[in-house]
N, C-alpha and C positions, 0 to 999 in steps of 0.2 A: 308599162312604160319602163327602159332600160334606163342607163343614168341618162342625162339631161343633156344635151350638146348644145353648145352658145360661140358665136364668135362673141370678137371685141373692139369695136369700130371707135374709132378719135379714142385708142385706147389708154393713151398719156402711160402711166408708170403703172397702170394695171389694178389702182383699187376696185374698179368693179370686176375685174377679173378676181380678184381676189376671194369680197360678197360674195359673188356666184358658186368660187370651188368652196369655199366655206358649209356652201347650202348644199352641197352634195353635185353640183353640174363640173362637166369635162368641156374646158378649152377645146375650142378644131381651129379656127384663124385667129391672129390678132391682126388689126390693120394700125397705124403709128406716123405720122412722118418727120416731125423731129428727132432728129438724130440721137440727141442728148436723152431722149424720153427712150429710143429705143434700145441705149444701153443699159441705163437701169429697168427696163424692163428682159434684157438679155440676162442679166446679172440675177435677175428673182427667180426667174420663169424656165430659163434655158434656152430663151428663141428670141431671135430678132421681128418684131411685128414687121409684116409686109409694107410698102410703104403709101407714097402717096394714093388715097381713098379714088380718086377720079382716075387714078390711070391704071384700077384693076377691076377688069371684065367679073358680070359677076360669075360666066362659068370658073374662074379660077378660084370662086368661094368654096368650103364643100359645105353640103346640104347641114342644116342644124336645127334644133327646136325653139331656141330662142336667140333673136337679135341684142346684143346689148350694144349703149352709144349713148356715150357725153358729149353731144355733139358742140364744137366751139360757140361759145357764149359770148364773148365781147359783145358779137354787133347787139345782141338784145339785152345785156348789163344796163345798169344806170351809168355808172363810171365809164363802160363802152359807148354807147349813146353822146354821153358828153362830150369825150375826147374826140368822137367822128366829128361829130357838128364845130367842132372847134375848128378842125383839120381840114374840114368843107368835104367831110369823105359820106358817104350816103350808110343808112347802117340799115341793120334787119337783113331783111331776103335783097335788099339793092348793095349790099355789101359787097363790094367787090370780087372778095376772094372765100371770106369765112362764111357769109349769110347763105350762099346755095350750100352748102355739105348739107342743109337738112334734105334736099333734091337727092344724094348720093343713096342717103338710109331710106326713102322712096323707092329706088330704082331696086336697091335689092330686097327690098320686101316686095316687091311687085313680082322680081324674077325667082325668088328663093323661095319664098310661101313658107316661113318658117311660120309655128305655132301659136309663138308670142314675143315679143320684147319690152324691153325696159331701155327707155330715156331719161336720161337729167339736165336741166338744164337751169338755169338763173329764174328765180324768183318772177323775175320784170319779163320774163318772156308772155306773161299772160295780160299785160299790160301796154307790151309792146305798140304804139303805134295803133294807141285806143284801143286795142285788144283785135284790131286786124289780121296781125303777123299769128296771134296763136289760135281765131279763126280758122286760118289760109291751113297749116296746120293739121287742125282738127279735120276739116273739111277732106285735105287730101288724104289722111289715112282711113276716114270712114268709107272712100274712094275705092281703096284700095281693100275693102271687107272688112275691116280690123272693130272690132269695137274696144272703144276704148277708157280707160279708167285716169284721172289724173289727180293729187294732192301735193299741195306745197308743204313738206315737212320740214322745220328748224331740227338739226342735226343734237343741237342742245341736250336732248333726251339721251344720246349716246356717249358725249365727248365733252369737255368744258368748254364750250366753242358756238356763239350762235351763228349759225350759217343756215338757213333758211334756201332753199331747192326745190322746182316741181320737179316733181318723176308722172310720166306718161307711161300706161302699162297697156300693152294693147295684146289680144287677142285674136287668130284665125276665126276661133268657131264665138259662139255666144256663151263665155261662160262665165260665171261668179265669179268674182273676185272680190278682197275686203282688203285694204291696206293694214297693216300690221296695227296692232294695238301701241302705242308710245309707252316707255316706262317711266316712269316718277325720275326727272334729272337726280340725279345723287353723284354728281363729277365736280370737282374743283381744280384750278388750275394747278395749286400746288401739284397734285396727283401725277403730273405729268411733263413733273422738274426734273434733270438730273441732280444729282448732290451735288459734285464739282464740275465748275464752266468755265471755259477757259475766258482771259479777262477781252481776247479776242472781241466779244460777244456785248463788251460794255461800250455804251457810246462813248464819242470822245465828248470832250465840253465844247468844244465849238459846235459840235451838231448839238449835244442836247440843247444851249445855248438857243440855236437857232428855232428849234421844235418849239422852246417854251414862247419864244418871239412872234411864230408863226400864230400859236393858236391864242396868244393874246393879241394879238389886230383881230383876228379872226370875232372871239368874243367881244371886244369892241363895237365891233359892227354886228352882232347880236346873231354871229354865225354858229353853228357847232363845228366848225371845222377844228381837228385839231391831236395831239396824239390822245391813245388811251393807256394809262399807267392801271396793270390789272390789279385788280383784289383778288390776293392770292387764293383767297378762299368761295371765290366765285366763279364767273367764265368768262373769256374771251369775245371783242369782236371776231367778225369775218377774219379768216386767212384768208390773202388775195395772193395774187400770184406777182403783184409789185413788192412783196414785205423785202425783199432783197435790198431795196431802195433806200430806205432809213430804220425799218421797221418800228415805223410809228403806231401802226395801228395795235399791234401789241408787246406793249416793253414791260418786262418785271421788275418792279422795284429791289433795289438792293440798300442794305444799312451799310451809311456811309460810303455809299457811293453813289455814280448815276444811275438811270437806269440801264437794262442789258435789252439783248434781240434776245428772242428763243433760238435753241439751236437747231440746227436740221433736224435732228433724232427729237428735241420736244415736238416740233414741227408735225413729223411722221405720229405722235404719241395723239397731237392735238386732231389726226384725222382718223383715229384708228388703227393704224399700221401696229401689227406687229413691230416687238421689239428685233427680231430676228429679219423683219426684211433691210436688206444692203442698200445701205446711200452710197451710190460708187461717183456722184455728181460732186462736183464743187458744190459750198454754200448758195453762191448766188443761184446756178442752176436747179440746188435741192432748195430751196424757197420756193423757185417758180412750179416747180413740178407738185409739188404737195400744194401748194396755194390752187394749182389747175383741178385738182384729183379730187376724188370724192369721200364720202365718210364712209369707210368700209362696213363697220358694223349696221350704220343704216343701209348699206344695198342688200348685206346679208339678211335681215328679217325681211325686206323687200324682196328677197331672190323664195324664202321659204313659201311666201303667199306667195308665188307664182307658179312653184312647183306644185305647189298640195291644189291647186283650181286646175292645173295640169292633169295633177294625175287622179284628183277626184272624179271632173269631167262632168261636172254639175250643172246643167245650162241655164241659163235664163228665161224667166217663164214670159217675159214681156222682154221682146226684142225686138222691138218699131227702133227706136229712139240708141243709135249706134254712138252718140257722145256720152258718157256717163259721168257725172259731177263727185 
């Protein structure tokens, strides 16, 4: 086996394109259709991803050995969920616009017959709608030959950050695979401070004001709703692609003052990114895009197990049973 070829499907700013050349695999397509994702990913990479997923045939893909695809998570989020059923908007596979893309990553594994891929997606996707939606899922790729492998891993192990992701890893032929061994967390946030920030970054008092107001009714009524002020020497909740908005969910304490947002560059620090990849985005824009992206260092030992069951080529001695736990 020569090096590895992958496209990069709901490619966002390119983390798992990143894990992949890490693990030794060559880009051939990226697919993108926010504009703003595909600047910085113009700006990393050298290419603009192609754009909208539904309106490129899949002979304009070229042939590759593995599929990679973060495919849009809202409609199967908790937070997604919530906000549809608010809005009267239907979510999962009845989602209007985001829920079929999983139907797109179908259609070209069906026509491309690559060797393997790797999916991420939220947590709640396996939960979804009594665990129907990741049924429907499962069902269609074993449809389509694939046997497939899935684990929800908390990112925690790689980054000071719990962020919690299934990855679906599926294969052509029937073969081994083991998902990566986790290493003993050893991150803190501090680790992933800069030294000077500009005061930009500190709340003002009217909003901290409001945050401490908010999450006291909240507690009141015996909710957990509310911000999280980190211990520096611990980890973070979830990065969400809303932290743009107050950045409540993780503010650093400061002496003698309020507390701050992180910056875009802790941001990039808290998913893995190289120090050396370019935020060419606005703040608000680089919040959302790091908040969408993935934790590079976890795709990367997930890209290694995919290549060594690749290029070992070791099959499975018991192959009835094409879902694998």
């Amino acid at each position: 086996m020569g090096q590895p070829t992958f496209i990069d499907l709901f490619a966002g700013i390119g983390g798992m394109r990143l894990g992949f050349t890490q693990a030794g695999g060559c880009c051939v397509f990226s697919s993108e259709w926010n504009k703003f994702a595909q600047i910085t990913y113009e700006a990393n990479f050298g290419e603009v991803p192609a754009g909208d997923i539904t309106q490129i045939a899949s002979e304009e893909i070229p042939d590759h050995d593995i599929l990679l695809a973060g495919f849009p998570c809202q409609p199967f989020s908790i937070a997604g969920v919530s906000k549809h059923n608010a809005l009267g908007i239907h979510h999962g596979f009845q989602h209007p616009t985001q829920g079929n893309l999983f139907f797109e990553i179908a259609r070209i594994l069906n026509d491309k017959r690559p060797r393997a891929f790797l999916l991420e997606n939220v947590k709640n996707l396996q939960s979804h709608d009594r665990g129907r939606t990741f049924q429907r899922i499962q069902q269609i790729l074993n449809d389509l030959g694939y046997y497939i492998y899935y684990q929800v891993i908390n990112a925690v192990h790689f980054v000071p950050q719990h962020r919690e992701r299934i990855f679906i890893v599926g294969f052509r032929e029937p073969l081994e695979f083991t998902f990566p061994q986790l290493p003993i967390q050893q991150h803190s946030v501090k680790d992933i401070l800069e030294p000077s920030v500009d005061a930009k970054y500190t709340l003002s008092n009217h909003l901290w004001q409001y945050l401490q107001n908010y999450a006291e009714k909240h507690r009141a009524r015996g909710n957990g709703f509310g911000y999280g002020l980190v211990d520096l020497e611990g980890v973070t909740r979830t990065l969400s692609a809303r932290y743009y908005k107050d950045g409540s969910e993780i503010l650093i304490p400061q002496e003698n003052k309020n507390p701050r947002r992180l910056t875009p560059r802790e941001c990039a620090r808290l998913m893995g990114f190289p120090d050396s990849f370019k935020i060419v985005a606005s703040d608000t824009r680089a919040y959302q895009q790091f908040g969408n992206s993935v934790v590079v260092p976890l795709v990367k030992v997930i890209a290694d197990e995919i290549l060594k069951s690749l290029k070992q080529g070791k099959l499975l001695k018991q192959t009835r049973q094409l879902t694998l736990f």
